[in-house]
KETI-945663 format. One record per atom (N, C-alpha, C, O): x negated, y negated, z. Coordinates in steps of 0.2 Angstrom, whole numbers, plus 5000, padded with zeros to 4 digits. Example, Ala and Ser with C-alpha at 12.3 -4.5 7.8 and 13.67 -1.06 7.14 Angstrom:
2
493450285039 493850225039 493450165039 492950175042 493650115035 493250055036 493650005039 493349945040 
//
This chain:
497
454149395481 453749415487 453649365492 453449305489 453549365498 453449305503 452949365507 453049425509 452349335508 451949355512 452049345521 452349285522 451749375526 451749365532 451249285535 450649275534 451649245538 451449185541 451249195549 451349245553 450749135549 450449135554 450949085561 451149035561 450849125565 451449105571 451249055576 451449045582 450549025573 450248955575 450448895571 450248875566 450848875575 451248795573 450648735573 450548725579 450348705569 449948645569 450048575571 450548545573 449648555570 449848505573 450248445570 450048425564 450648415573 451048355569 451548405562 451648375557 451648455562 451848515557 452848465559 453048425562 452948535554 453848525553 454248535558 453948555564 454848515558 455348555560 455848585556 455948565551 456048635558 456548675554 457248635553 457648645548 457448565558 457848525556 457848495550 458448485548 457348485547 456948435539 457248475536 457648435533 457448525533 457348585530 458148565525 458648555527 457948555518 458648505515 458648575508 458148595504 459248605509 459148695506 459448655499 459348695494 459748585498 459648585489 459248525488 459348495483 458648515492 458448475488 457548495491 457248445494 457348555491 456748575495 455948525491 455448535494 455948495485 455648455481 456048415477 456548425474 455548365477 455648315472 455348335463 454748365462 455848305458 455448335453 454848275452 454348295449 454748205455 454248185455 453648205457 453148205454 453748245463 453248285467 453048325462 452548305458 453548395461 453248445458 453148445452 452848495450 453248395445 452948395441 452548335440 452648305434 452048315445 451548295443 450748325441 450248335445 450648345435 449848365435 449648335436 449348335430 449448275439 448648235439 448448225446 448048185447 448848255451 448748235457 447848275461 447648275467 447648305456 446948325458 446548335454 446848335448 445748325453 445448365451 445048425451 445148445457 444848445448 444348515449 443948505456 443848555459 443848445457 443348465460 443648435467 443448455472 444148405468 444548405474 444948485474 445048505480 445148525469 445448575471 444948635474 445248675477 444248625474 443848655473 443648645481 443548685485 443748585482 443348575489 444148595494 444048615500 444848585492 445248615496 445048685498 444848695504 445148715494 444848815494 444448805498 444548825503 443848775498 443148795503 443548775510 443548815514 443848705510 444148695517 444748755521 444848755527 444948795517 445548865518 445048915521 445148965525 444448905518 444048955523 443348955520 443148975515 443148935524 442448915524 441948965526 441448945527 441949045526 441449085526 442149145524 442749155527 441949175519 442249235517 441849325519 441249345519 442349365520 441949405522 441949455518 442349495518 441349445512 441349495508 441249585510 441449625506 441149595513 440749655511 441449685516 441549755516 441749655520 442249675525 442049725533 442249775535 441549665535 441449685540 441649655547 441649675553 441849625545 442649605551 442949655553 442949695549 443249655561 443449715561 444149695561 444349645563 444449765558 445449735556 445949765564 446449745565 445649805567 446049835571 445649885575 445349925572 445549875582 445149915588 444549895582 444249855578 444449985584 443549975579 443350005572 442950035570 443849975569 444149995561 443749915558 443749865560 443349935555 443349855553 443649855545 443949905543 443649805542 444249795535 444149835531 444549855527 443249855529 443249885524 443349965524 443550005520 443349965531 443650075531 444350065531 444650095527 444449995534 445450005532 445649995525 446050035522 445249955521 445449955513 445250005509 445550005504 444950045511 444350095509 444850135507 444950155501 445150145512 445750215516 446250205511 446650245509 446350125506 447150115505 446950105498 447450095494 446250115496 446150125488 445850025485 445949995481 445450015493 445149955488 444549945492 444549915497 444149965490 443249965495 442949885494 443349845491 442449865497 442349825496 441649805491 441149835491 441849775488 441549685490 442149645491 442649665487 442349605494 442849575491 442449475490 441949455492 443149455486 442849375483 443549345486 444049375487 443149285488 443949265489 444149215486 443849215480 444649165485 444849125480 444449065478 444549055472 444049035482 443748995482 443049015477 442748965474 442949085476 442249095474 442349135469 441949165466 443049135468 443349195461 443249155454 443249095454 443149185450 442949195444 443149215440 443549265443 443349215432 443649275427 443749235419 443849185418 443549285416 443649265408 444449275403 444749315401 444449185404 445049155402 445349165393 445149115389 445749215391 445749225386 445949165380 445849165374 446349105385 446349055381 447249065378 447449115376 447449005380 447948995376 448248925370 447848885368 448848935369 448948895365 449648835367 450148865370 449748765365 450248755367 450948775364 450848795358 451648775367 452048785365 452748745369 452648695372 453348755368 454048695370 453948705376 454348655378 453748735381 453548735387 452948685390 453148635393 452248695388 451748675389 451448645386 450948685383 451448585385 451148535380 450548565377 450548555371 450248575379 449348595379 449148655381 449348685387 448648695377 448448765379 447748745382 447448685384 447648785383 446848815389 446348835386 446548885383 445848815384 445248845382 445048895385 445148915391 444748955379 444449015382 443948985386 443848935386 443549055390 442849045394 443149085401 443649105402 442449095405 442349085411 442449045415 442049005415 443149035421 443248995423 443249005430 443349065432 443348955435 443448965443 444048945445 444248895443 444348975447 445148965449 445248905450 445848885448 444848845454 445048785453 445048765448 445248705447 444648795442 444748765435 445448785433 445948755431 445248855433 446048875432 446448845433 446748825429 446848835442 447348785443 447348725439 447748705436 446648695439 446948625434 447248635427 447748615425 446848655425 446948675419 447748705413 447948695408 447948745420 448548755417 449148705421 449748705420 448848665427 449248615428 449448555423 450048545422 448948535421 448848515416 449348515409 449748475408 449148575406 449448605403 450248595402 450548575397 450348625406 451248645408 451248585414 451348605419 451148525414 451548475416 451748505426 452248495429 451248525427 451648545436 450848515440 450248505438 451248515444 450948475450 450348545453 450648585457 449748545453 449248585454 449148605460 448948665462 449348545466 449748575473 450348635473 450348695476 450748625470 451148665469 450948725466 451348765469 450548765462 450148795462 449648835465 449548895463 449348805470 449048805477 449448855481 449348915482 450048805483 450648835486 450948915486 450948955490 451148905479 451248965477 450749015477 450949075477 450248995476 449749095477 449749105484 449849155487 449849035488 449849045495 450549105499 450449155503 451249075496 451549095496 451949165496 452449185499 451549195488 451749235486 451149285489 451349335492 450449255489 450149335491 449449315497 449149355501 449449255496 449149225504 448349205501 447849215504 448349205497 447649215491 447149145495 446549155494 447449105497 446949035498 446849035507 446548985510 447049065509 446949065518 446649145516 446449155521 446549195512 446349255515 445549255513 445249235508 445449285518 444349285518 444349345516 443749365516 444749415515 444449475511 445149505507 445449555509 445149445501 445749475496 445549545493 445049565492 446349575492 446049635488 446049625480 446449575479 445849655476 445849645468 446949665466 447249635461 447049695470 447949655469 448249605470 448849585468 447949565476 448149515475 448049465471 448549415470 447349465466 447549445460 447849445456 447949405452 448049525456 448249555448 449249525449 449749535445 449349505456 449949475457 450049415461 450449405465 449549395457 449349295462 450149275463 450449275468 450349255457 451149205459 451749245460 452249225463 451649305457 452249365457 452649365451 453149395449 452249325446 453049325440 452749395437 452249415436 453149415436 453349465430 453049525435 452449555433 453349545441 453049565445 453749605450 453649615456 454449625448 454749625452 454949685457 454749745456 455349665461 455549705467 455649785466 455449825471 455949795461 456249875457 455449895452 454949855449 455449945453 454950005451 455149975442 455749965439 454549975439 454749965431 454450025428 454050065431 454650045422 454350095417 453650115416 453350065418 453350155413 452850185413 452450125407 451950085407 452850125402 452850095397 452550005397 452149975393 452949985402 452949905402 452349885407 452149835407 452249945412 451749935417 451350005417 451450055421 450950005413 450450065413 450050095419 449950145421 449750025422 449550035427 449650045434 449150065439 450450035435 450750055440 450650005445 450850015450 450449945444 450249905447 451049855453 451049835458 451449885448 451949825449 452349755445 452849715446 451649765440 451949705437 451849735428 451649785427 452149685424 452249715418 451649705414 451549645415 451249735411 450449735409 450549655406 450149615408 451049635400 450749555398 450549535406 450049555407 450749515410 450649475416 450249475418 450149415421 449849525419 449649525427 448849505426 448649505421 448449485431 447949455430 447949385432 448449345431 447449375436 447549305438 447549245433 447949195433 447349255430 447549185425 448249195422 448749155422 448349255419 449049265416 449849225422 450349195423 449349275427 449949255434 449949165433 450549135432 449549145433 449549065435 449749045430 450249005431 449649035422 449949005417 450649025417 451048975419 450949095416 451449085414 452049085420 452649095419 451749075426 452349045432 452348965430 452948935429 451748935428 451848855429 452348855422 452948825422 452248875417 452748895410 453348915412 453748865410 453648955415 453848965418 454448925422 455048945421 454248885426 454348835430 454848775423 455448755424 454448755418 454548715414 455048735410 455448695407 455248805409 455748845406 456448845412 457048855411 456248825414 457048825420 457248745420 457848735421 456948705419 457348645418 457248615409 457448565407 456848645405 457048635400 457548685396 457648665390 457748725398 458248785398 458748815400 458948865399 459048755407 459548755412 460048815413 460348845419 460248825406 460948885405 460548945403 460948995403 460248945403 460049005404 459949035410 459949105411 459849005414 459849035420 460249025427 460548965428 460249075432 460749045437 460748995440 461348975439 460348955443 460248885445 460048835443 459448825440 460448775443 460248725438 460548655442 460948665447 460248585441 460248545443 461148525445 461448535440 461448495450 461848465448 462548525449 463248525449 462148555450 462848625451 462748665458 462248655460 463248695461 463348725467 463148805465 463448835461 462548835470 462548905469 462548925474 462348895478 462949025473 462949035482 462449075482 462149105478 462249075488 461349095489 461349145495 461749135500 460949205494 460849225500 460349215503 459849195501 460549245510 459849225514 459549275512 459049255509 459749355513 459049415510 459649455507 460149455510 459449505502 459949535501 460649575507 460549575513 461249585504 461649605508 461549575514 461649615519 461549525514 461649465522 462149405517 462249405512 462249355522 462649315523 462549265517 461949255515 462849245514 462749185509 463249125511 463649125516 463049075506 463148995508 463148955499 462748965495 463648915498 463548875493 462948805494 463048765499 462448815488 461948755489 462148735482 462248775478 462048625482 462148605476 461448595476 461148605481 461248575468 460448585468 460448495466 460848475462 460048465468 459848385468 459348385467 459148335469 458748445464 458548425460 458248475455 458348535456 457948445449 457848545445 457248585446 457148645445 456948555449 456448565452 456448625459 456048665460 457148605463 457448635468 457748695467 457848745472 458148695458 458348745455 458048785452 458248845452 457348755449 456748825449 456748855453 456848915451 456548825459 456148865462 456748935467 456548985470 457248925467 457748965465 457949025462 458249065464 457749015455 457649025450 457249105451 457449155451 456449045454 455849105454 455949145460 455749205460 456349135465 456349165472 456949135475 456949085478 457649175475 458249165473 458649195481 459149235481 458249165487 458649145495 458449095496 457949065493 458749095501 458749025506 458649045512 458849095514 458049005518 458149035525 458749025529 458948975530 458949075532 459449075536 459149025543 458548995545 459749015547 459348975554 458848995558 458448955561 458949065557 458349105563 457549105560 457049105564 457549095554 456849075550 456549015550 455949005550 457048935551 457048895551 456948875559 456448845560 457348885564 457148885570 456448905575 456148875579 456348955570 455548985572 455048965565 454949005561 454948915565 454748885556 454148925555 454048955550 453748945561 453048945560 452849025560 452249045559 453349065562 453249125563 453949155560 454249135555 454349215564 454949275559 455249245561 455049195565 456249275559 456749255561 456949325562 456549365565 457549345560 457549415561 457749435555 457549405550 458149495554 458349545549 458749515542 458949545537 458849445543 459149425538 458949375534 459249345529 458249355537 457949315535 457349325530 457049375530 457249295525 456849275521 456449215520 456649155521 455849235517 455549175520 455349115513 455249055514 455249175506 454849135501 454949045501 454449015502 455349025501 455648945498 455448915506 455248855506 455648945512 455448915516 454548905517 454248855520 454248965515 453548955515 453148895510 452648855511 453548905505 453348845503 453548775503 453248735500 453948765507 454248705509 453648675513 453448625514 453348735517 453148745525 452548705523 452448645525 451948765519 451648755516 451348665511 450848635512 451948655508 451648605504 451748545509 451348495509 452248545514 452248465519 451548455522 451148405521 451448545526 450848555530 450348525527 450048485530 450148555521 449148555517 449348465513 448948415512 449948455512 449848375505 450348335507 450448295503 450948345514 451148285514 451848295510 451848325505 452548255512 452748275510 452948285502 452548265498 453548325500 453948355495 454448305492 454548305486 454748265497 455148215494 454748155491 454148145492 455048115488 454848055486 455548005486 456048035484 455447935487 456047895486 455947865479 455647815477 456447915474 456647895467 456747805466 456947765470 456447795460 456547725457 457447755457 457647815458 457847675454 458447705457 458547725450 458147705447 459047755448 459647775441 459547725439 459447665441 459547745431 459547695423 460247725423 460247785423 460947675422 461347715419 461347715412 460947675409 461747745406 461747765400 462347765398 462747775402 462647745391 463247745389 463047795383 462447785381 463547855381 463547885374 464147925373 464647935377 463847955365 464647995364 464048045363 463648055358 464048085370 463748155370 464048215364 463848245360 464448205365 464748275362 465148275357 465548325356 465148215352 465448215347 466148215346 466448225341 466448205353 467148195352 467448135353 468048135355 467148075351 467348015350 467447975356 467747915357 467148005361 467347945368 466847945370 466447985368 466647885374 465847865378 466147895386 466647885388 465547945388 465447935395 464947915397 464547895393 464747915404 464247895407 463547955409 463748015409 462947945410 462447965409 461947915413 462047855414 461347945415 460947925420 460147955419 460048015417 459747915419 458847925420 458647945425 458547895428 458547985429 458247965435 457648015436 457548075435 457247955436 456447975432 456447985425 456547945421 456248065425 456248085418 456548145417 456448185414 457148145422 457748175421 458348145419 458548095423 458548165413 459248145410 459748175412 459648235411 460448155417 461048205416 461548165414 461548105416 461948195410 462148155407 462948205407 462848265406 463648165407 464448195410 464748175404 464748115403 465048215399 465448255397 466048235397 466148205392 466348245401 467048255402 467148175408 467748185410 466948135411 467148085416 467248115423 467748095427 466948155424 467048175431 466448145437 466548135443 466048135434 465448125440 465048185440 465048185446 464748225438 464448275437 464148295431 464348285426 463648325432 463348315423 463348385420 463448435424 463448385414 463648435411 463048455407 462948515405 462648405404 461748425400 461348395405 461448345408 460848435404 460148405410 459548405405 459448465403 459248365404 458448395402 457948335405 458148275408 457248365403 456748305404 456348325399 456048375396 456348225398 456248185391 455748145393 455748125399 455148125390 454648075393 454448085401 454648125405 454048005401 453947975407 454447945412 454947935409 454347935419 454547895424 455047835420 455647835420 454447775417 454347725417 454447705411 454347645409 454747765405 455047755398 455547715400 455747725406 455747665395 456447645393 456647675389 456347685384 457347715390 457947755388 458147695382 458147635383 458447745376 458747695370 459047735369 458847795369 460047725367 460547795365 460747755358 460747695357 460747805353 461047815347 461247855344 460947905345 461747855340 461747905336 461147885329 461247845324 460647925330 460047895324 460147935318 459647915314 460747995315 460748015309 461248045309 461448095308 461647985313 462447985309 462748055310 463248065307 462548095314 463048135314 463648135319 463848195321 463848095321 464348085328 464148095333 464548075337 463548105337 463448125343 462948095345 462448095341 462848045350 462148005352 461848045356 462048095358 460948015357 460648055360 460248005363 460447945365 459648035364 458947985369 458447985363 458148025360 458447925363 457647885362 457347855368 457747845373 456747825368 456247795371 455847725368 455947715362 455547685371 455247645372 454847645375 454947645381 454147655373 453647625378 453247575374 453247585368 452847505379 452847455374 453047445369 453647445370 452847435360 453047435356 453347475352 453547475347 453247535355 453347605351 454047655352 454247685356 454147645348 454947685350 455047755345 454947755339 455247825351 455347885350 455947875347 456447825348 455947935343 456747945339 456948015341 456548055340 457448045344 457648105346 458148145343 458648135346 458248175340 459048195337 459548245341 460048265340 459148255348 459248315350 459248285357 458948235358 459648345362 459848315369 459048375371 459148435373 458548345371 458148395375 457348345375 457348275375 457048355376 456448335377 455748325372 455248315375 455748325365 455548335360 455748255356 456348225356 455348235352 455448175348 455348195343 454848235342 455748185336 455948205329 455348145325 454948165320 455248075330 454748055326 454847965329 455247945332 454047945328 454147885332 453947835325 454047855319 453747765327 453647695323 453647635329 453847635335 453447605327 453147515330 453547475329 453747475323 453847445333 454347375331 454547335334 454947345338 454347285334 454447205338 453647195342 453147225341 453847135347 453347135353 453647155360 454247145361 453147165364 453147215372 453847185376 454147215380 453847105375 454347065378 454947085375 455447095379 455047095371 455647115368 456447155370 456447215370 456947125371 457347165372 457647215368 457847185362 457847275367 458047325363 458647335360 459047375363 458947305354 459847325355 459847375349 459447365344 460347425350 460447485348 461147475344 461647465348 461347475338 461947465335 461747495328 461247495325 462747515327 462747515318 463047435316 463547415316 462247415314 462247325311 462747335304 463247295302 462647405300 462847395293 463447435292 463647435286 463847475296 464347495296 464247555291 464647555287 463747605291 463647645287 463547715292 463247775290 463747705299 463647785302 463247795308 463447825313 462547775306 461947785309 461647725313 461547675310 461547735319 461247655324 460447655322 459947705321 460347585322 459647575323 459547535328 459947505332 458747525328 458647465334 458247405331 457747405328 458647345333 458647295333 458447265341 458447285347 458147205339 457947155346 457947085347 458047045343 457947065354 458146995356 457446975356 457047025357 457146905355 456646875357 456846795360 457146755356 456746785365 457046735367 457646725366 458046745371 458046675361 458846675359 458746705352 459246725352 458346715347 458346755344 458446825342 458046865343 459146835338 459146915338 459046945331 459346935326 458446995330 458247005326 458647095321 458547145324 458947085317 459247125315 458947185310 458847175304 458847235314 458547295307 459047355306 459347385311 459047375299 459847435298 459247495297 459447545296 458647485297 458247545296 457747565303 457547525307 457647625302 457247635308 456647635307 456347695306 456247545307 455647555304 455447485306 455847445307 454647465307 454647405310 454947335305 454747275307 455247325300 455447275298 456347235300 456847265300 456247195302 457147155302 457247125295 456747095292 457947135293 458047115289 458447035289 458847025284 458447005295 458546945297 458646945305 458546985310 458746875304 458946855313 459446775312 459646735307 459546775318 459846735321 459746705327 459446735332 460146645328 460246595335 460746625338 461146655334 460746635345 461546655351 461046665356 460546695356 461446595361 461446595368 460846555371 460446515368 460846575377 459946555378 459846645381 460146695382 459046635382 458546665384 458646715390 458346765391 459046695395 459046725403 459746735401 460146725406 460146755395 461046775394 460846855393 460346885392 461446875396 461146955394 461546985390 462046995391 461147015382 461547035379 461947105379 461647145382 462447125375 463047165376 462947175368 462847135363 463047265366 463047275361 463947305359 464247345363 464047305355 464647355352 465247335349 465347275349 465747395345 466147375340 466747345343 467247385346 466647265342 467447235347 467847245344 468347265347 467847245338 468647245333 468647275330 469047275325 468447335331 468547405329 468447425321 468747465318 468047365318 467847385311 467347405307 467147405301 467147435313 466547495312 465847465313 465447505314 465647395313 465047365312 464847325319 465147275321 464347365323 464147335329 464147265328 464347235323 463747225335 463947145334 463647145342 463647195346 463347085343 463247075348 463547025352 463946985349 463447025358 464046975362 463546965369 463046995369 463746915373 463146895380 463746895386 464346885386 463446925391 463646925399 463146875402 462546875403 463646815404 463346765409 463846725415 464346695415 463346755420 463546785428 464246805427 464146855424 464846805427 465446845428 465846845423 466446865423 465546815416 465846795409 465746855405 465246895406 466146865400 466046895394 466246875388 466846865386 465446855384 465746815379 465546865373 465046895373 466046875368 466246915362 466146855356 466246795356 465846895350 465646885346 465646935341 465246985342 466146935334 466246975329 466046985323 466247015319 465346935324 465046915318 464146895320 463946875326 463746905313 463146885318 462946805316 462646775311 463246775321 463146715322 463046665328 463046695334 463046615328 462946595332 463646555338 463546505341 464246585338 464846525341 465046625345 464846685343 465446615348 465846675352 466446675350 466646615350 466646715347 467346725345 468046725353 468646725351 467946735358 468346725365 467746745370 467146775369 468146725376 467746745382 468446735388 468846695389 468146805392 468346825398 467946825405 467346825405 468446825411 467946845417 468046905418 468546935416 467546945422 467547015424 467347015430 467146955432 467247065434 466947065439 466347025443 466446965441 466047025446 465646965449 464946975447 464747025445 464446915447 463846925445 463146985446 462646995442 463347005450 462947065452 463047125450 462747175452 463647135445 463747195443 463447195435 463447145431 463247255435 462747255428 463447295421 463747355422 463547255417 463947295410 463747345408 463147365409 464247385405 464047435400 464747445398 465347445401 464547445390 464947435385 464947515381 464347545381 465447545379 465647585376 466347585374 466647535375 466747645369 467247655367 467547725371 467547785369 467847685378 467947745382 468547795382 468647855385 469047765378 469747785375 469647835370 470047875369 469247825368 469147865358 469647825353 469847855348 469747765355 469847745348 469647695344 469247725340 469647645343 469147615336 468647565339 468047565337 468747535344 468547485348 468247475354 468647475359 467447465355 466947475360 467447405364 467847365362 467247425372 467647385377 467147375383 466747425383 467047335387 466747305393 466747355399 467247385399 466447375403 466347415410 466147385411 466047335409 466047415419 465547365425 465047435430 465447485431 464547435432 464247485435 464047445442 463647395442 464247465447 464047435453 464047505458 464547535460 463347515459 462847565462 462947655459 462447675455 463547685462 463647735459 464447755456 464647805455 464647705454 465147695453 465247655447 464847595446 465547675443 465547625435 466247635434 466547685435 466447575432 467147545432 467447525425 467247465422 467847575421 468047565415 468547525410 468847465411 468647535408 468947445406 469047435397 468747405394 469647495395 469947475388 470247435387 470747455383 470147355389 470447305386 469847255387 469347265389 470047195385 469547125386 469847095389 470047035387 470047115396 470247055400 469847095408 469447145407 470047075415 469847065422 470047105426 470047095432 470347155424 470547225426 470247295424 469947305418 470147345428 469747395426 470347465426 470847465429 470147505421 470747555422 470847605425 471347635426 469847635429 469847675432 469347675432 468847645429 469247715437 468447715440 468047785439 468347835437 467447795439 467147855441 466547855444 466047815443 466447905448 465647895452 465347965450 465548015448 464847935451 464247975447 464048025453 463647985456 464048065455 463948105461 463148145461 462848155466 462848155453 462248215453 461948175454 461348185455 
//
């Protein structure tokens, strides 16, 4: 559902140029919960309208005033508006969606927005947005009692539903409807689209054809971010030019507005949507258990991670924080690496490509570099670390080493993986265009080579599928592969998602 806009363009407002149809948010943007408090959410709402007209004596048309027009259509008054609304919050529970359930009570929708922002990890502006969007709930001074009972629109759709699933006739399916239900299980909702990508039509990283409004014209859009593909997801066109053109008022017959209203909307009231991402972490693993390393990427707290070597990701989830350090292994031996984490000393263990930690533990100190290897040749990687020139080696995933050693100095960067193909990681250092190999844990290099030039950062895997981890090189979106130990690469690939 897209509500009717106001055909007063504001000031320092958009252009319909700006308008980037795969990438309408950032997922920085839209999943942050903490960018408000209650009590900033609370004083936005008052600034949307600063005197409500309850009782609806405004007049709606000649000498009709609102309340004979509502009257006439089955909603008399008093009416409340967002800012001053109220309701008893039956209380929820957390679940793989939303970290955190809501306490029952009496609450004011600006508790509400936070609260299930909070909650489900979304951004409370976003939110905001969306009532505004979907039923105009934060700019109107004489809401009707449907417009809460279908604040966000989920479970609310276009086609007549059954007697059964909607008693009320309301339009929406009885679990849903109500303002608090509307606002919980959209922000839920929202978190269910990129932590459950295939299940649904739009997903990051892939091209979908969209229409502008039913039976009108379509266009393929790639989605660059998941966030973008939500929102897709929840309101599934795109504005054609004639809506973008006139940003601030109609387009014509083939226009749709929802995704553009909210584009509109959030630059308008909080500035933009995009954010300039810290850059890509890239990643080495054997996603899929069929014996070969490709590449993979952090960006934020989205993982996509390629399959097949083409440049496009084939699994998407979000895993932690921003500002986690990413750790791959295979942690229970069954063929397949995954994500762990690192934050200060503490490292998540994950067995699964999704967003969920199987179990965490303490180990080393904050300085610490992190190296991830099978030390014991028995299947399963642990994490070991550098301290200085110091490498401290542990075969269990647990804060104890069961030795160390000298190699290198301190400012060498180490390189992990199986050079001779005898099953038992080993470590080895990159120093400025050198790579020095090491087959054993000690302290002399077993050979060394040149590779590429100082500025390019390593990554080692076994990119061939056969016994023996082998040298890369990643310079910006492009990683450069290399199944030998020498100064040539065998082929390239670029990271496109």
């Amino acid at each position: 559902m897209a509500v009717a806009v106001s055909s007063i363009r504001q000031s320092g407002a958009l252009s319909g140029s700006q308008w980037q149809a795969g990438k309408i948010i950032s997922d920085g943007v839209f999943f942050s919960p903490n960018t408000m408090t209650v009590n900033s959410i609370q004083t936005f709402l008052n600034s949307k309208v600063p005197e409500c007209d309850n009782d609806g004596s405004e007049l709606y048309s000649g000498s009709t005033t609102r309340a004979q027009y509502s009257t006439s259509r089955g909603y008399p008054p008093p009416y409340v508006c967002l800012k001053n609304y109220s309701v008893s919050v039956p209380g929820t529970v957390a679940d793989a969606y939303c970290s955190n359930g809501v306490a029952a009570g009496t609450k004011s929708a600006a508790q509400i927005i936070n609260d299930v922002a909070k909650a489900c990890g979304v951004n409370p502006r976003v939110l905001i947005v969306l009532l505004q969007k979907e039923q105009g709930l934060v700019t109107d001074e004489w809401p009707w009692p449907i417009q809460y009972t279908k604040a966000t629109g989920y479970g609310c759709p276009d086609s007549n539903l059954s007697a059964s699933d909607d008693a009320n006739n309301n339009g929406c399916y009885d679990a849903y409807e109500g303002f608090f239900n509307q606002v919980w299980y959209a922000a839920r909702q929202f978190q269910r689209y990129v932590k459950q990508p295939t299940l649904f039509n739009h997903r990051v990283g892939q091209t979908s054809n969209l229409r502008n409004y039913p039976d009108c014209s379509s266009s393929g859009v790639r989605m660059e971010t998941g966030a973008t593909a939500a929102l897709y997801n929840y309101t599934p066109y795109q504005p054609n030019q004639a809506a973008l053109t006139n940003l601030y008022g109609t387009g014509n017959s083939c226009s749709f507005y929802g995704n553009r209203n909210f584009w509109r909307y959030f630059n308008d009231w909080f500035g933009s949507t995009l954010v300039n991402p810290p850059p890509d972490q890239f990643l080495v693993g054997d996603w899929d258990g069929d014996g070969d390393d490709t590449i993979g990427v952090k960006r934020g707290s989205l993982y996509l991670l390629d399959n097949d070597a083409d440049g496009y990701a084939d699994v998407t989830f979000n895993y932690g924080g921003s500002t986690d350090i990413p750790i791959v292994g295979d942690w229970d031996g069954d063929g397949d690496d995954t994500i762990g984490l690192r934050i200060g000393t503490k490292y998540f263990i994950n067995n699964e490509l999704d967003g969920s930690s199987a179990f965490r533990y303490f180990y080393g100190l904050p300085d610490d570099i992190p190296l991830v290897g099978d030390w014991d040749g028995d299947g399963a990687d642990t994490i070991s670390r550098r301290t200085g020139h110091k490498i401290f080696i542990n075969n269990q995933l647990d804060e104890y080493s069961e030795f160390a050693y000298s190699y290198g100095y301190f400012d060498y960067k180490p390189i992990v993986g199986d050079f001779d193909g005898n099953g038992v990681d080993t470590v080895g250092l990159r120093i400025n265009q050198k790579f020095f190999i090491n087959n054993l844990f000690d302290s002399y290099s077993d050979f060394a080579y040149a590779y590429g030039s100082t500025t390019d950062e390593p990554i080692v895997g076994n990119f061939d599928g056969d016994s023996d981890d082998t040298a890369g090189l990643n310079i910006g979106i492009k990683y450069f592969i290399n199944n030998g130990f020498d100064g040539s690469s065998d082929y390239r690939i670029y990271f496109f998602d």
